[in-house]
N, C-alpha and C positions, 0 to 999 in steps of 0.2 A: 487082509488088512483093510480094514473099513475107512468108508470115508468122513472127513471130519462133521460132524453135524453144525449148524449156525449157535449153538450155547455154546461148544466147545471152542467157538472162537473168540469168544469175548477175552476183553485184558482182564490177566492173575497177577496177584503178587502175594508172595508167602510172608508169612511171618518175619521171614528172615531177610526180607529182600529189600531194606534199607540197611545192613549193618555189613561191614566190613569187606575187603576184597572178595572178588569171585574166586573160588579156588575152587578146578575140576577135581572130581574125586577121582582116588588110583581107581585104574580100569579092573586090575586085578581084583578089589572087593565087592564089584561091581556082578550083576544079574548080566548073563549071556548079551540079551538084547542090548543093553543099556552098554555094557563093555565095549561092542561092536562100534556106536553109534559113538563112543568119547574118543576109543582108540582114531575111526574115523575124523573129526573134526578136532583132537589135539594140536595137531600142527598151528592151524590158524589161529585155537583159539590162545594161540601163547601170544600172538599180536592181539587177541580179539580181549585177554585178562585185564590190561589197564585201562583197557577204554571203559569199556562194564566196571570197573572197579568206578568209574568215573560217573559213570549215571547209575551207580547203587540197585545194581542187577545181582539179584541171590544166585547159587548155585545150581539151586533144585531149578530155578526156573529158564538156567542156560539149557540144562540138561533138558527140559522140558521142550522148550525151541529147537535145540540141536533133533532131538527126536521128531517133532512136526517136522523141519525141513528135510529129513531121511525120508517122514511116509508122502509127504507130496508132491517130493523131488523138485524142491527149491531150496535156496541157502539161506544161511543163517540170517543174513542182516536181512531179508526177504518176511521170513517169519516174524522176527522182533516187531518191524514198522507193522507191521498186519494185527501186531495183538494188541497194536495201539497203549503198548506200555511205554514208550520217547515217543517224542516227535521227533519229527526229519529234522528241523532247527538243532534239536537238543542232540542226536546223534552225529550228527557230521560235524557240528562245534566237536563233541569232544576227539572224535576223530582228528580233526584238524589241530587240537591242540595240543593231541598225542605224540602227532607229526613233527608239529615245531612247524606248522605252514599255517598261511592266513586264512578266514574263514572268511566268507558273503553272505552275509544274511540275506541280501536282496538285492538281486541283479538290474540294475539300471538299465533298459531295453537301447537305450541310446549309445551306450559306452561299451555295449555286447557286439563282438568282431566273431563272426561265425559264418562258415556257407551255406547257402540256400538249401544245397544237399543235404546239411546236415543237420538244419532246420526241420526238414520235412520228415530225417531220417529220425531224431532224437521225437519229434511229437509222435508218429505215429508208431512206432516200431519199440522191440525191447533190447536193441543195440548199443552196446554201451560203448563203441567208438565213433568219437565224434571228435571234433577241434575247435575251440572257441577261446576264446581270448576276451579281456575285462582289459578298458580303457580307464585308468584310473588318473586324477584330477594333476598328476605331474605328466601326462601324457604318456606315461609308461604304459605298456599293452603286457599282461601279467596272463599266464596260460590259467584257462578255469577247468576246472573237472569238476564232474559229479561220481565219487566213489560208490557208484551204488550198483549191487552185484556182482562188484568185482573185487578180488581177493585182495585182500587188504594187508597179508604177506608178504606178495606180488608188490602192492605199492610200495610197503615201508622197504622192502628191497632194492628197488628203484632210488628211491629218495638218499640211500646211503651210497650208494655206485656214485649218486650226481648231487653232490649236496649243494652243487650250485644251481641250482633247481631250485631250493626249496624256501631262498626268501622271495624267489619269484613267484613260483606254484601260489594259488588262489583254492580252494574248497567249497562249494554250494552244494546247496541242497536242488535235489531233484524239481519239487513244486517251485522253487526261485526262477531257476533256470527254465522251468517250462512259462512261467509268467511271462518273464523277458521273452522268448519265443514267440510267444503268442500274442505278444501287444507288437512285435513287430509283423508278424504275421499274417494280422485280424484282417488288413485292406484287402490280400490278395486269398485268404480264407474266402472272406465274403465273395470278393466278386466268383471264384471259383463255386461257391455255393450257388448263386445265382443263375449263374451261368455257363457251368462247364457242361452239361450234359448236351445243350443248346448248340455248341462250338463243336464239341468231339461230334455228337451224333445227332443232329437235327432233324433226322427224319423221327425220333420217336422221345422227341419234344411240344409238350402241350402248350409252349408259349405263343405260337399261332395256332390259335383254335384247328381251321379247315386252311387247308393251301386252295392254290388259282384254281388247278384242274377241280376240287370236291365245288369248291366255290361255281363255276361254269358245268359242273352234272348238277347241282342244285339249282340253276337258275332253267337249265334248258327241262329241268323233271317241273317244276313250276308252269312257263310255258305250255309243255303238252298236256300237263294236265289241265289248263285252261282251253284249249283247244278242244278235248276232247269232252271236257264238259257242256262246252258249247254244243259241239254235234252228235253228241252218242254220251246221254247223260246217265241215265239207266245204265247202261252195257258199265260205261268208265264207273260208276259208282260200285257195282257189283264186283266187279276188280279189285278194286281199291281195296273195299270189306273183305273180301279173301286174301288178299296177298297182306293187309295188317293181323287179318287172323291165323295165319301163321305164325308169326311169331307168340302169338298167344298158347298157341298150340304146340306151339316147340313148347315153352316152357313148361305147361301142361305135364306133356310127353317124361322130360327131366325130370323132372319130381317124381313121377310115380315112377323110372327106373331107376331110383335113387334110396325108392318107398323101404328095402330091405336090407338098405345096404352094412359091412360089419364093420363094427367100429374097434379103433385100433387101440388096443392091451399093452399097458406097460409094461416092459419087463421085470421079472420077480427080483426082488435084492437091490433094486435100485438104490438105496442108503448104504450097500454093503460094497460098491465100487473101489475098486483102489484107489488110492488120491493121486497117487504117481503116476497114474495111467493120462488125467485128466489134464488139457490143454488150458491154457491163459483164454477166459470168458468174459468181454463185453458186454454192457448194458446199457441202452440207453433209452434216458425216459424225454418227451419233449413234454414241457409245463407253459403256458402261458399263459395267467390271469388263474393261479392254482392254487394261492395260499391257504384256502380252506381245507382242502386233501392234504397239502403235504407231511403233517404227524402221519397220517393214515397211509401213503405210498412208503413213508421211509421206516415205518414198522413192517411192513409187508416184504421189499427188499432184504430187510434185516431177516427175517425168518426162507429166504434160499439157501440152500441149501448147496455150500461148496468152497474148497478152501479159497480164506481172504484173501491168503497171499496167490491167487490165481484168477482173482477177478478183479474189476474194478467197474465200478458205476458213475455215469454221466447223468447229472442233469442238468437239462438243455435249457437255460433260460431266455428270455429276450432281454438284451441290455438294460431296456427300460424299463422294466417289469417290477417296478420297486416294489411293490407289496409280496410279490413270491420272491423275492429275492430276500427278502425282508426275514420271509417265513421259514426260510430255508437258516438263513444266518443263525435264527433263533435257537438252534439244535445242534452239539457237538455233531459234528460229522465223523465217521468211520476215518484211515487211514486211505480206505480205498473209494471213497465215495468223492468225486470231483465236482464242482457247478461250472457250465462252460455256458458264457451270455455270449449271446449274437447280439452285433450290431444293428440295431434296428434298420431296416429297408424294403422295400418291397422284392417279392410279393411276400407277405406279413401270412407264409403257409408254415403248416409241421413240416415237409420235405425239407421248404429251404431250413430253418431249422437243423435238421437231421443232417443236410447235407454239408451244412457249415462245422458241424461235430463229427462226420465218418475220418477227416484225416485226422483226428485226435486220438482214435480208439488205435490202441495195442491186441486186441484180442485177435484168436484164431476164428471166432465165434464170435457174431452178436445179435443179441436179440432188447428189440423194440419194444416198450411199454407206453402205454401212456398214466397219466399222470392218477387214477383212480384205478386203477389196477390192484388186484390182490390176487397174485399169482401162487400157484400151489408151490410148494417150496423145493421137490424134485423136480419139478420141471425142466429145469435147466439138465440135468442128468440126463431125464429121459431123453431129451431133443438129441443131448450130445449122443448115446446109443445111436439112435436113430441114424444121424450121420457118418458112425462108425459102419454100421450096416448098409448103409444105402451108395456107400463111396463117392468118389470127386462130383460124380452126376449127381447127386442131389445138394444140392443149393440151399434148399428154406424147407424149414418145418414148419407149420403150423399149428399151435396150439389152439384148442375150445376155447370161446365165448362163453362164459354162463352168467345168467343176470339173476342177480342175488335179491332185489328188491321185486321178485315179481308179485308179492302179497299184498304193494302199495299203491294198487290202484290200474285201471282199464289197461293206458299203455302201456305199462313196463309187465302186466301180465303176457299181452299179444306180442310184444318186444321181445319176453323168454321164449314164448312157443316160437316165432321165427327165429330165435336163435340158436336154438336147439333142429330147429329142424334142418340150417342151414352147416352151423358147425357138428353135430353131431349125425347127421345124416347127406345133405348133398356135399360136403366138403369131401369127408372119408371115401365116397363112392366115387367120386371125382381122382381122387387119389390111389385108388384102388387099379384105374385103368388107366392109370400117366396120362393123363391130358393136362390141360389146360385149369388151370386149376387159381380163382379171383383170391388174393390171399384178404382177410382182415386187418382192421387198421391196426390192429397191436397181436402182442403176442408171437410174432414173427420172428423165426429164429434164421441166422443166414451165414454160410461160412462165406468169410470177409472175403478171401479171394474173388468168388463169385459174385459178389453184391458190385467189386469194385470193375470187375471183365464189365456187365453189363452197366453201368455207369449211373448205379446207385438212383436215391428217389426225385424224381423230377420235380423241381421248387412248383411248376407250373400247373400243376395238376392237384384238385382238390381230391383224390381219391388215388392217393401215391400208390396204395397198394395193391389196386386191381390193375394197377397200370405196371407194376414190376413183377407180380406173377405173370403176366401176358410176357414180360418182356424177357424172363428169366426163358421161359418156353424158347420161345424164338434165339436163344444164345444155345438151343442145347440141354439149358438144366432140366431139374427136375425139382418139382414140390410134393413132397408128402406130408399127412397130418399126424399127431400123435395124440395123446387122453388126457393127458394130464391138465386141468385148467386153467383159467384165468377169470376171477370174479369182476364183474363189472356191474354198474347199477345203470339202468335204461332210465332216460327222460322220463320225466313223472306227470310232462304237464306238454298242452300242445304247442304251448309257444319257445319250449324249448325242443321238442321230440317236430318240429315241422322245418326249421333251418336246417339240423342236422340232417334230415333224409333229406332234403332239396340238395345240397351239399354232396351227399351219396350220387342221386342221381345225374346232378351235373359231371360229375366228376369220371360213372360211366360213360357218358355222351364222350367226354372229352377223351376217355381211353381208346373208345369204337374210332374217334374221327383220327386220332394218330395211327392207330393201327391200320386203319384202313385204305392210310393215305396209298399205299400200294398193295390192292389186296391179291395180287397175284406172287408177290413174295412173302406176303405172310401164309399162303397155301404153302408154300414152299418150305417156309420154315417150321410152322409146326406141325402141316399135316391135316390131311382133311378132316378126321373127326373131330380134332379142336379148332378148327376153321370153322362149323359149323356150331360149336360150343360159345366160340366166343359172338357170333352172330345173337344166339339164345341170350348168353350171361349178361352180353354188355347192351348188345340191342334191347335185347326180346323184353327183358325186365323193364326198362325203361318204356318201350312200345305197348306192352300189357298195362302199365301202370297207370299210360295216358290214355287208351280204349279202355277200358275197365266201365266207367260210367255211361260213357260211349254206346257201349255195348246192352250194358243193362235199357238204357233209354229205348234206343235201336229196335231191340226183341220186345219191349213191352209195345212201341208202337207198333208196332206190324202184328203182334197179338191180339189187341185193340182192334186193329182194322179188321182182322179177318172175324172176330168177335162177333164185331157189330154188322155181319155179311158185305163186308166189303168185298170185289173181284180180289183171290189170293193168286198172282202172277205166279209162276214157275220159280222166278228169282228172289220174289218175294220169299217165298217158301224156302228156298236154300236158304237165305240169308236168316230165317229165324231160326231152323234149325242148327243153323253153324253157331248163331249165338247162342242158343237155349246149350247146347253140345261144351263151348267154349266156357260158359260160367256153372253148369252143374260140375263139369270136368276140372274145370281152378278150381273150386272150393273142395272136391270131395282129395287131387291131390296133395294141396294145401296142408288139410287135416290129416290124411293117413302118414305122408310124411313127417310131418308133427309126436302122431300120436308115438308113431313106432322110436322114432329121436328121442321121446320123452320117458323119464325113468316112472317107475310107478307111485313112487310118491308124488310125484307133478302131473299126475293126472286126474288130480280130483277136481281140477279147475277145468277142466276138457271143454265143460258144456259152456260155462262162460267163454272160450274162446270161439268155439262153433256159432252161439249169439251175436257175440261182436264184431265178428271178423269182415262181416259186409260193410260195417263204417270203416271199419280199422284199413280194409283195401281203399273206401272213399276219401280216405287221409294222405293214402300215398299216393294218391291220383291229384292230389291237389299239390302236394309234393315235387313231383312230375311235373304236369304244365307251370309250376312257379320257379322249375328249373331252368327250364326253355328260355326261360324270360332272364335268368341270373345268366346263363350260357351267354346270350346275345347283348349284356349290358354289361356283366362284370365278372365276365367268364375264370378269373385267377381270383376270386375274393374268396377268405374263408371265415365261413358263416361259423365260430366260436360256440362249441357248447360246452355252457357253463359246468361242475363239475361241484358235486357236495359231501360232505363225509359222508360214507356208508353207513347204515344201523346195523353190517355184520361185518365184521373185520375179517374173522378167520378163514381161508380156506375149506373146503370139505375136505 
């Protein structure tokens, strides 16, 4: 039984499917399959006949639903809303009219009597018991339900046993009822977005950059080393220069153990999946200042691949955001596609964001996109495999980076080569040996359980994601990668491509300075060789990025000196050899990692990456120290990069 493809999901309607009652056909003249599936769902639909008689549903196309919800193993009212043939309005009216009960078009958040339990229970979960009550304008409090996924046999059952019930009984629709929820909801949403990670787990919160004690080892490391400048300047200088060329040397090191590493094979058939196998999938995308992409994200979404009725998509707006919101409006929306606006507040990041939409998601699974995304259309499949295989310890998949516009110029050519060499090579090897593994900003798949144990993306941190791989480590989980992509297009210009990597980089600082705030338990928790990992990934990269120039300068003077027969000291002499060692050793890593990550059609560009890569490193060095300076002024800001429609739309 294969699984539904995204055309097979679109709304049908047959020729016949405005005229006259629904009438199931005898099971007996019916094909084996088809027999099974009517004998199955007869019962119901003898309550399910007038209502569809009622919204001018043909026969062929009950039978047709009835059979989707058999192969996906959902029900019937489940499929119908999914093929986006009625709306929820138009359903549950005729429902309720079927009933002889009253219908709500639209829940008044003020006059809605429900518990907090059941608030939290109805947004985020797929339970269909809950208790709510409608205050209506004589003061009567009238019991509300939403029929939805629940046997509608069962109700009209009910409703006969107690027929005094039924001029009390009230009828909404599911999106009504969530409205109402959610406008009462939004205050304690927010501030939980804001600040729940802060309150529950404060040590591995970026809302205080450094605590007392990092604050007091940074002042007294300051101190001696003015001290030791003063009396032993030479010796402390020579120190200095080795103990930061380490970490240049770590990363070095990393990269060329990384140079070979195998990258990981979807598995064969993946369109051929049973549908009934497959859990309720998550999606959520954050947009902010987006309206030029959004035709382009919601064509992309539309082409994943997996039954409607088991997914549902979020996009994450900001209240204010009138022009994507704008953009959004413009465009019928799916059945399953939702827009959820935050309240505008600080910090004004993707986390909080994200964080004020995790208690709205129903899914077992969910994975994060942003907003120019054009993700390959099994993806979603493959991750889920992945998770089948990998059991409760793995936590987050991560899916490949690939930058589609690398044909348009300097940086978004060196933007593919490192991305390629980072997702398609130091990621996989990373993964290969369970460490500690930096996830990307998108593309990140997560079973929900997991995401919500370790306390979801911190609003406080501009680099949410390297900061929840770390943290997923430290709970226990585990992150692996998979193949399948996600297109994205790289800055094209330096004044957009230099916020965004200062952004990156602060954002590691801020990961390094939480984690480290006890780094005798973080040995603890995840173990020495990603102890030493995260020292490279969060530190090292950051530290290389601001010696880089440094370095260069350094070794050309001391070359100079001894050039022009200057006395070459002993320390003198190490110190050029460690940097001549240090930058032929970056750049020949760099590239061979590169080369081997890169497929062979994307290799014809090689030699322009090998030309330019010594500016391309001098960009992120400036990057780098304008981080330092964002860290200490406006350590929670997020530097906004803008986003334009792609020149390729389709996946590979």
């Amino acid at each position: 039984m294969a699984i539904l493809d995204a055309g097979s999901e679109q709304p049908y309607l047959s020729s016949t499917s405005v005229t006259g009652l629904v009438r199931l056909p005898d099971p007996s003249a019916q094909p084996p399959a088809a027999r099974a599936l009517i004998e199955f769902f007869l019962s119901e639909f003898d309550t399910w006949r007038p209502i569809l008689a009622r919204l001018r549903i043909a026969s062929d196309v009950v039978i047709k639903l009835a059979a989707r919800a058999a192969r996906n193993g959902t029900d019937f009212q489940s499929e119908l809303l999914a093929s986006n043939l009625v709306s929820e309005r138009e359903l549950f009216s005729a429902i309720a009219t079927e009933f002889g009960v009253g219908f709500v078009d639209e829940v008044d958040a003020d006059r809605l009597v429900m518990r907090p339990e059941d608030c939290a229970l109805f947004l985020r979960t797929r339970s269909r018991h809950l208790h709510a009550k409608i205050v209506e304008r004589d003061g009567r409090a009238h019991p509300l339900i939403v029929p939805s996924g629940m046997s509608l046999r069962t109700l009209k059952t009910l409703l006969h046993r107690k027929k005094k019930l039924m001029p009390m009984l009230r009828i909404t629709t599911p999106q009504a009822l969530r409205r109402a929820v959610l406008e009462n909801s939004r205050k304690s949403l927010a501030t939980e977005a804001r600040s729940g990670l802060y309150e529950r787990m404060p040590d591995y919160s970026a809302r205080i950059v450094a605590n007392a004690w990092q604050g007091v080892i940074l002042g007294a490391i300051l101190v001696l080393l003015a001290l030791a400048f003063t009396f032993a300047i030479s010796a402390t200088f020579l120190a200095i220069h080795i103990f930061f060329s380490l970490f240049f040397l770590g990363c070095i090191g990393l990269r060329f153990a990384a140079t070979r590493s195998a990258q990981p094979v979807p598995p064969a058939g993946l369109e051929r999946t049973p549908a009934v196998d497959l859990p309720f999938y998550s999606v959520l995308v954050a947009l902010h200042r987006e309206a030029e992409v959004v035709p382009q994200l919601l064509a992309a979404l539309d082409r994943l691949i997996w039954p409607r009725s088991k997914i549902e998509i979020k996009l994450v707006c900001e209240a204010d955001d009138r022009k994507t919101l704008d953009a959004i409006a413009a465009h019928r929306l799916p059945y399953h596609v939702e827009v959820i606006k935050v309240p505008p507040s600080l910090p004004r990041t993707k986390p909080k964001a994200l964080s004020f939409a995790v208690p709205l998601i129903k899914g077992d699974y969910v994975v994060l996109y942003d907003a120019e995304d054009r993700p390959h259309p099994l993806q979603l499949l493959e991750a889920w495999h992945s998770f089948e295989r990998g059991g409760e310890a793995l936590a987050c998949v991560q899916a490949p980076l690939e930058i589609s516009n690398g044909n348009r110029g300097l940086i978004p050519l060196l933007f593919a080569f490192e991305y390629s060499a980072l997702f398609r090579g130091l990621l996989p090897w990373l993964s290969s040996r369970r460490v500690v593994l930096p996830l990307g900003g998108t593309s990140n798949h997560f079973r929900v359980a997991a995401l919500d144990e370790v306390g979801g993306w911190d609003p406080y941190n501009v680099t949410e994601d390297a900061d929840l791989g770390l943290r997923l480590v430290r709970f226990g989980y585990r992150t692996e990668t998979i193949s399948l992509p996600t297109l994205e297009d790289a800055p094209e210009r330096l004044s957009i491509w230099l916020p965004q990597r200062t952004r990156w980089f602060k954002g590691w600082c801020q990961t390094w300075l939480v984690h480290m705030r006890d780094p005798a338990a973080l040995l603890r928790d995840v173990g020495a060789r990603s102890f030493f990992l995260v020292q490279i990934l969060y530190a090292g990269l950051v530290i290389s990025a601001l010696l880089h120039p440094l370095l260069i300068a350094f070794g050309f003077y001391l070359g100079l000196q001894i050039a022009l027969g200057q006395p070459a000291f002993g320390w003198k002499v190490t110190l050029l050899v460690i940097d001549v060692l240090n930058i032929v050793c970056g750049y020949l890593s760099f590239f061979l990692l590169g080369w081997y990550s890169l497929r062979k059609r994307d290799r014809k560009e090689f030699w322009r990456v090998v030309t330019f890569t010594p500016l391309y490193w001098m960009m992120m060095s400036l990057a780098a120290w304008r981080s330092l300076l964002h860290l200490w002024r406006r350590p929670h800001h997020w530097e906004k990069t803008p986003h334009f429609r792609s020149v390729r739309k389709d996946p590979p």
